[in-house]
Each structure stands twice: as structure tokens, then as C-alpha cells.
C-alpha positions as CSV (number, residue, x, y, z in Angstrom):
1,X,48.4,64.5,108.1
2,X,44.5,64.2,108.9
3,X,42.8,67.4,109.5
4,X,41.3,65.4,112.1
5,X,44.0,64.6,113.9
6,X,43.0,67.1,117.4
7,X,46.2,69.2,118.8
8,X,46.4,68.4,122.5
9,X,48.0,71.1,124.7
10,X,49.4,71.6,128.1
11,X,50.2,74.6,130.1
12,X,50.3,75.0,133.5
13,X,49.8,78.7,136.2
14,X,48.4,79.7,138.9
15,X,46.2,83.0,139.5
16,X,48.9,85.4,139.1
17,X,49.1,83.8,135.7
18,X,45.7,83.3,134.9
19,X,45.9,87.2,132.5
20,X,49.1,85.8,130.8
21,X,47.4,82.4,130.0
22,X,44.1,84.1,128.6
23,X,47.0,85.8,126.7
24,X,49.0,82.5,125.3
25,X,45.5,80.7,124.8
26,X,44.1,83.4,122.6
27,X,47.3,83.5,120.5
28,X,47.2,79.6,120.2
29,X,43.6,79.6,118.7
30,X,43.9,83.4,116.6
31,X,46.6,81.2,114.5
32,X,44.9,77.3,114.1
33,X,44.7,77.5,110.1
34,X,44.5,73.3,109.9
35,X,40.4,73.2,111.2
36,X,41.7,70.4,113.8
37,X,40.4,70.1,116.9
38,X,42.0,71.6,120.2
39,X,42.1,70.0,123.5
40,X,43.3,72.4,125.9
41,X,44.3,70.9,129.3
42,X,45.4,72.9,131.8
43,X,47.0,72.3,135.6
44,X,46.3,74.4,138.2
45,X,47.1,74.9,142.1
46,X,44.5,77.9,142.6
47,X,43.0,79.3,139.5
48,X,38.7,78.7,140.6
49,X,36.2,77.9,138.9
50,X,34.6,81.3,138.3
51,X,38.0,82.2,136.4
52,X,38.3,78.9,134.3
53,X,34.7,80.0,133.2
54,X,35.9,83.1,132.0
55,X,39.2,82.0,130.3
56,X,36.9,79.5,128.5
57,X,34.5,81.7,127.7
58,X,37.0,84.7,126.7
59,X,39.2,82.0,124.5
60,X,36.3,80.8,122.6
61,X,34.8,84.6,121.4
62,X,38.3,84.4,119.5
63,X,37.7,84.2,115.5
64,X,39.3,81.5,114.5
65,X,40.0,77.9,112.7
66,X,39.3,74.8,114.8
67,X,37.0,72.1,114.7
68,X,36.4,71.4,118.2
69,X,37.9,73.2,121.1
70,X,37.8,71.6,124.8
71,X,39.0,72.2,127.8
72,X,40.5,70.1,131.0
73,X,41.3,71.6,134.8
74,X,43.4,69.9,137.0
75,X,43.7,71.2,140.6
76,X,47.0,70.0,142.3
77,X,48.5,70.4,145.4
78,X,52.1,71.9,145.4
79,X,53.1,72.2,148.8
80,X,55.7,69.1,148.1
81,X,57.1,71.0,145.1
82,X,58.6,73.7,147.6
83,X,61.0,71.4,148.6
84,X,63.2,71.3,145.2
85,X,63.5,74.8,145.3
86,X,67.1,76.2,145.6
87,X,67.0,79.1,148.0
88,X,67.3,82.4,145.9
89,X,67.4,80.5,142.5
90,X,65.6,82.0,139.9
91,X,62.8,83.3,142.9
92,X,60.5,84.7,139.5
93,X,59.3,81.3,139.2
94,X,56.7,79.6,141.2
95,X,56.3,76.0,142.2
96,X,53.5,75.6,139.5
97,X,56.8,75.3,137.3
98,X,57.1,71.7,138.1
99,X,53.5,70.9,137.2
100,X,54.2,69.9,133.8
101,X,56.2,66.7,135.5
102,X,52.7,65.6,136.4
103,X,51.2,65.2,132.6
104,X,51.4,61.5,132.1
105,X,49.7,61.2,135.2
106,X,46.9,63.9,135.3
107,X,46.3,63.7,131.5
108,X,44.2,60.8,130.4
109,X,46.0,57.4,129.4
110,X,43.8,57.5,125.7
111,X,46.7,60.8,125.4
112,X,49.8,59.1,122.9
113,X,51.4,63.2,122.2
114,X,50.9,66.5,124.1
115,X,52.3,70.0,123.4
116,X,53.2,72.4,126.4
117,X,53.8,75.8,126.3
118,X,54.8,78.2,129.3
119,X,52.3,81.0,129.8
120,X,55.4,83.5,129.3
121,X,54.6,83.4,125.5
122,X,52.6,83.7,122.2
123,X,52.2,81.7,119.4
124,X,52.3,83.0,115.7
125,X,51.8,80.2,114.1
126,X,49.5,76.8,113.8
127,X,50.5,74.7,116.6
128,X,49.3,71.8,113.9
129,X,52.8,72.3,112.6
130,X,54.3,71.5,116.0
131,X,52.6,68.7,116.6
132,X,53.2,67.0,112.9
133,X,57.1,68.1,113.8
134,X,57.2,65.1,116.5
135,X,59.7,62.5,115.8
136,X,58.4,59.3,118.0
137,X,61.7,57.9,118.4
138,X,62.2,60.3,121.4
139,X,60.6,61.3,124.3
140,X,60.8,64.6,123.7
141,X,60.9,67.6,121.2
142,X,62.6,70.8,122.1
143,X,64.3,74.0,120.9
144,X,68.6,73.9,121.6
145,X,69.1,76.8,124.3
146,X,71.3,79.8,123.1
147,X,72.5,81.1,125.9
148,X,73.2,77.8,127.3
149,X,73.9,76.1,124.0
150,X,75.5,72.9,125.7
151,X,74.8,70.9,128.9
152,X,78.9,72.0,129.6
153,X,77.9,75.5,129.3
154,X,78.7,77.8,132.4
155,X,76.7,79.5,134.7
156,X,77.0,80.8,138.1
157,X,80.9,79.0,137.6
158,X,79.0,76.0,137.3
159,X,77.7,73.8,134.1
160,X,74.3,73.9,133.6
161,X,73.8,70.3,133.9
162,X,76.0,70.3,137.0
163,X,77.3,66.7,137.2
164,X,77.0,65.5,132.9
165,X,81.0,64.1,133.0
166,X,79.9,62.0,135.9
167,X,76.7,61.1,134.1
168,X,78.9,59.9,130.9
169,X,76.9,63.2,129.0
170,X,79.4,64.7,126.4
171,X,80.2,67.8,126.8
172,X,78.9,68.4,123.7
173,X,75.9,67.3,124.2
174,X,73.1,70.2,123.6
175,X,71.1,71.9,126.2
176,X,67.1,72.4,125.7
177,X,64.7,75.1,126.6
178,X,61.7,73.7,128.7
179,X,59.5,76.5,127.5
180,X,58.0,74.8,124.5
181,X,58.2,71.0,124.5
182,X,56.7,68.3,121.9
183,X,56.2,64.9,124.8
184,X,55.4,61.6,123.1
185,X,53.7,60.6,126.7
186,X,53.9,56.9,126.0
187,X,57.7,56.9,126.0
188,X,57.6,59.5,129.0
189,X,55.5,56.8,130.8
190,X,57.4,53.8,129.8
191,X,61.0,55.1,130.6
192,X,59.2,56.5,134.3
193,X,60.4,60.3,133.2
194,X,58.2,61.8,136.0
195,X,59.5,59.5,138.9
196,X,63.3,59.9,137.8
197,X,62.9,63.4,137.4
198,X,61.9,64.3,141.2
199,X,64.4,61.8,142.2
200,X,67.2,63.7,140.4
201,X,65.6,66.8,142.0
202,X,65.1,65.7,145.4
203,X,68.9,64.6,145.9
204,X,70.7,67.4,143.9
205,X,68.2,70.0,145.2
206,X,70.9,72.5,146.5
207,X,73.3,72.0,142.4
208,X,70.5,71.8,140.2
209,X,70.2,74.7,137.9
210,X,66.8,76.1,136.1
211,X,64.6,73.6,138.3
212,X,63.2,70.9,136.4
213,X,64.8,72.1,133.2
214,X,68.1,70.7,134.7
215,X,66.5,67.5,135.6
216,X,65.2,66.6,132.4
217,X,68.0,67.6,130.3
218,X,69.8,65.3,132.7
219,X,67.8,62.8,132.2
220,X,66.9,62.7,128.7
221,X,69.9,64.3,127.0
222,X,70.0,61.0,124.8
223,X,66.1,61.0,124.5
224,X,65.4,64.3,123.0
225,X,64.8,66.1,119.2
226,X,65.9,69.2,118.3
227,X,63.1,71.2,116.5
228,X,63.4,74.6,114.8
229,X,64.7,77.3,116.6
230,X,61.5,79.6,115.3
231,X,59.5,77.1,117.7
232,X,61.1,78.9,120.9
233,X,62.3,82.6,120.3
234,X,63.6,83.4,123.9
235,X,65.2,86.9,124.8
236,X,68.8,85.4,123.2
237,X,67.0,86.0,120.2
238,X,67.5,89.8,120.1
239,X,70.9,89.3,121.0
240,X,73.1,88.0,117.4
241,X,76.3,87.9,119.6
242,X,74.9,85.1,121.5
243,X,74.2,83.2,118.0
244,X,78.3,82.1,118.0
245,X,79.8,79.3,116.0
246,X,80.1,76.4,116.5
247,X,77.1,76.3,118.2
248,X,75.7,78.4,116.0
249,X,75.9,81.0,113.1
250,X,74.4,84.0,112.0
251,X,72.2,82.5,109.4
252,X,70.4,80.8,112.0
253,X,70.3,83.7,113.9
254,X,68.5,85.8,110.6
255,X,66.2,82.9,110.3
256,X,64.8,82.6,113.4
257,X,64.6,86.5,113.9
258,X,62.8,87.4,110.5
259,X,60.1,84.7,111.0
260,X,59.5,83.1,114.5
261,X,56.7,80.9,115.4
262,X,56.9,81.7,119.7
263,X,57.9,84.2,121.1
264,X,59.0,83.8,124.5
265,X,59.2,86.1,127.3
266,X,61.5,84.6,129.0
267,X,63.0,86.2,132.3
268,X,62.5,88.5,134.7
269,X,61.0,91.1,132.4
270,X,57.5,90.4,131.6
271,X,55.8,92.7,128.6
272,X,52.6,93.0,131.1
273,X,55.2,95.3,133.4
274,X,54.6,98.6,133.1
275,X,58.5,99.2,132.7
276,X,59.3,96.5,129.8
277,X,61.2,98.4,127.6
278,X,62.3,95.1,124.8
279,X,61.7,94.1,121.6
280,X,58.6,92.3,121.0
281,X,55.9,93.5,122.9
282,X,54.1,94.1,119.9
283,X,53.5,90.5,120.1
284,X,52.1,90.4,123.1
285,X,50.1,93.7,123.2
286,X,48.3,91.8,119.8
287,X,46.9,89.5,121.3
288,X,46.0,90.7,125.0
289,X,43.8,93.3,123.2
290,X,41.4,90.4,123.0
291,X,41.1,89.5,126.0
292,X,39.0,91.1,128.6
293,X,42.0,92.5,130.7
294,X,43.0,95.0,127.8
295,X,41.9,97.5,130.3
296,X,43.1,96.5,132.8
297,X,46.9,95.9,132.4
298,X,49.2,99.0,132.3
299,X,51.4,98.1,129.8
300,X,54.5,100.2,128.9
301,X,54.8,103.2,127.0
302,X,57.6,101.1,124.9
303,X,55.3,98.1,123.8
304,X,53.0,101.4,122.5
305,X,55.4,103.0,120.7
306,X,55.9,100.0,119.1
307,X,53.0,98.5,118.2
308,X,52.7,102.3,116.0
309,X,56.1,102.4,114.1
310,X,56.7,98.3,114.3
311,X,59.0,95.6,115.6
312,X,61.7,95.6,112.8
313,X,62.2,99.8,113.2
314,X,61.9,99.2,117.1
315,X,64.2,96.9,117.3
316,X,66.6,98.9,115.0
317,X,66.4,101.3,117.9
318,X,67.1,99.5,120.4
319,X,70.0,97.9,119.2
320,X,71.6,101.5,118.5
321,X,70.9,102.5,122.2
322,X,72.8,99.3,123.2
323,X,75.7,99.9,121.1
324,X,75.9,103.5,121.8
325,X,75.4,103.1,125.2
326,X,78.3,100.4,125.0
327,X,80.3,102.8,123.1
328,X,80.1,105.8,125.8
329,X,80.7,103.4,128.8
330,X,84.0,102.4,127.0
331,X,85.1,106.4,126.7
332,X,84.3,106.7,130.6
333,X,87.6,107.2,132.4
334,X,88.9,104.6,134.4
């Protein structure tokens, strides 16, 4: 590939968000090796001016290996998005969530491929490799889910993609993780992704699980790649039970643990809480050190501890407090 070939991404937040996106951004740009340039473009429903100065400025004090490194702001309304929302489902999100639906339309039309990342995570690789990963036979690249490995999978004694018989989906069909996604925006614009997905939204509003995750694995369940599990390292990942055959084995588990490329917070439990007591905020702890709200964020005494002794050790720790803990539960009498 070109080393001139620029790495467009996409995020979207909101002011709550705008620490965690600082967060993300400088993660991004601490691990561009390939010298391209970055287009950063970001939607917004709140985040001012006077902040988007400071991200900028905060982002580009970072070290690191980039040509050229620009940025977009787009300032949406979301009122309209509050009507998708399921009463009680998943109330950690906000409406921002369903800003990424909007790319092919806020981004400019000169735009052929766009990464987007969730603000929720940190990147530990060159996102160059992402973007050469795209296979433009589909609309979309994403990581197979774990927890909800296929669009049949249950939750809430429901499938995840509530209505795939009637839809002719096969139950076999995998389900993807919205956090990280590789668009090829022509093919987005062409099959009228955007339009469909709000329609599919609008009239299953009250069945639709994971918000617009549902629609667009409902949607483009025939129109999707599956890349590298390292690519999306959600909270399944500290779990090997959850990495089950046939959907998949503990090989794949080993190889996404030893050497991911995001790590995603995904989840109530945010490593910026003050009681996040998980895996991985190491990670996270890395890179918000660079940032100007190192100060100012209370992280946990957990993400200390192990950012000293390290993740592997941490984790080992953990995962004996889980099992032990399962092992005095079971001696409980009944």
C-alpha cells in the first residue's frame, strides 16, 4: 500500500465523552508507525468550540508518526434519535450512539473508506493496518461478537437480531460488534444503509436489541467481513469460557489475549470510574497520562496497582479471585 494513502477516522461523543475521546485520539496517533496522513472527523451534538480547540491541540503535542493530521466537527441535532430508544435498554448509552448512521452524509462525498471507533477504547496498534484490512466487496468490516457469537444467540429470552428466521438470516449467521467498524461508504451509500437502518429502528423500536447494532446486523448480515478478533478486544476477552466451540476455540481465545490491537471497554464499567476493578486499565491509564485530564480523573486504585506489577500478573489475579470466589459460593449451604 502507498504511504500516502491518508487513514480517515470516525468517532462520534458528546461532552461527557469529550475526556475519553482525548483518550482514544491520543492512543490512535501514539501508534501510526506507516507516516500516512490522518483525517480525524468527528460528530458532535454539544462538544464547543473552545473544547474541540483543546482536543486538537492536546492530540497534536502527541509524539508520533503521521504525515498530516486534520481534523472535521460536525454538530448534529439528536433530539429525533430519542425516539429509537427502548425504555430501560442499555440506559449507559446516549443518543450520540446513532451518530455514526449519519457518516455518508456528514462526511464529504470525495470519502470512498472510513474507520470508526467508539470512544470506549484504545488502540495499540497502526490503524494503517485496519484500513489496508478492508475487503471492498462489502459494506462493512467488523469483529464476530463473543458473547453473542450468532444473530440466533439469546438474550433477555430473545435473539439478538429478534426477527432473523423471518428475515430468511440463518441462524448461523454471525453477529458483529459495532464498536470498531471498517465502512466502504460508497457501498453504504449505494445500498441506502443509513435510510434502511432508521427504518428498521423506527418500526421495531420496542424488539430491537443493542440499538443500532441490531439494525445493522439486520440489515447487512450478508454485506459484512469478518476481521481479526485482535481488532475489537471487548470484556468477553478476559473471559476463555465465553471462547466455546463451535463458535470458537481456545486458540483464538490465546491469540487475541496475548496480542490485541483495541481494547475495548465495553459496558457499564468504564476504567475512568473510580471503582473499575478489571483487567486492562493499564491500557487506558497509558495513554490518559497524556492528556491534560491526568489530573483530573480519579482513576481506581486497581488500574494503579496494575500499571506497577503489569497486565499478565494482574490478570492472573483476578482470574484466581473469580474462581475462588466461585469455589466458596458452591460450599455455601443451600
Amino acid at each position: 500500500m502507498s504511504e500516502t494513502k491518508p487513514i480517515t477516522l470516525l468517532c462520534a461523543a458528546n461532552t461527557q465523552y469529550t475526556m475519553p475521546l482525548t483518550v482514544m485520539l491520543t492512543s490512535v496517533v501514539s501508534n501510526l508507525r506507516s507516516g500516512r496522513p490522518l483525517h480525524v472527523h468527528v460528530i458532535t451534538s454539544d462538544i464547543a468550540e473552545p473544547a474541540q480547540i483543546e482536543i486538537e491541540r492536546s492530540i497534536r503535542s502527541v509524539k508520533t508518526g503521521y504525515s498530516e493530521l486534520t481534523f472535521n466537527w460536525y454538530t448534529i441535532d439528536i433530539a429525533g434519535f430519542a425516539r429509537f430508544f427502548s425504555k430501560g435498554h442499555l440506559d449507559y448509552i446516549s443518543p450520540d450512539t446513532y451518530s455514526r448512521l449519519l457518516a455518508p452524509e456528514v462526511l464529504p462525498a470525495s470519502v470512498k473508506q472510513v474507520i470508526y471507533l467508539d470512544c470506549d477504547l484504545v488502540v495499540l496498534a497502526d490503524l494503517a493496518a485496519l484500513s489496508d484490512a478492508a475487503d471492498p466487496a462489502y459494506t462493512v468490516g467488523a469483529v464476530s461478537n463473543v458473547w453473542f457469537p450468532y444473530v440466533s444467540s439469546m438474550f433477555d429470552s430473545e435473539p439478538v437480531v429478534f426477527n432473523y428466521a423471518e428475515l430468511g438470516i440463518p441462524a448461523s449467521n454471525r453477529y458483529f460488534q459495532c464498536g470498531v467498524l471498517v465502512i466502504n461508504l460508497e457501498r453504504w451509500r449505494e445500498r441506502s444503509v443509513t435510510v434502511r437502518a432508521f427504518e428498521y429502528l423506527a418500526e421495531h423500536r420496542s424488539k430491537v436489541r443493542f440499538h443500532d447494532q441490531g439494525a445493522l446486523n439486520a440489515i447487512l448480515y450478508d454485506d459484512w467481513f469478518r476481521l481479526d478478533q485482535r481488532w475489537n478486544q471487548v470484556s468477553t476477552a478476559l473471559h476463555p469460557e465465553r471462547w466455546t466451540a463451535p463458535a470458537y476455540s481456545h486458540s483464538d481465545w490465546l491469540t487475541a489475549k496475548s496480542d490485541p490491537f483495541v481494547v475495548h471497554y465495553d459496558g457499564h464499567d468504564k476504567p475512568w470510574k473510580a471503582n473499575f476493578k478489571k483487567p486492562r486499565s493499564s491500557f487506558f491509564l497509558r495513554y490518559l497520562r497524556k492528556t491534560p485530564f491526568a489530573a483530573a480523573v480519579r482513576i481506581s486504585p486497581f488500574a494503579r496497582i496494575e500499571s506497577v506489577i503489569g497486565y499478565s500478573l494482574y490478570y492472573k489475579v483476578w482470574r484466581f479471585k473469580i474462581g475462588l470466589a466461585s469455589i466458596l459460593r458452591g460450599l455455601r449451604p443451600a
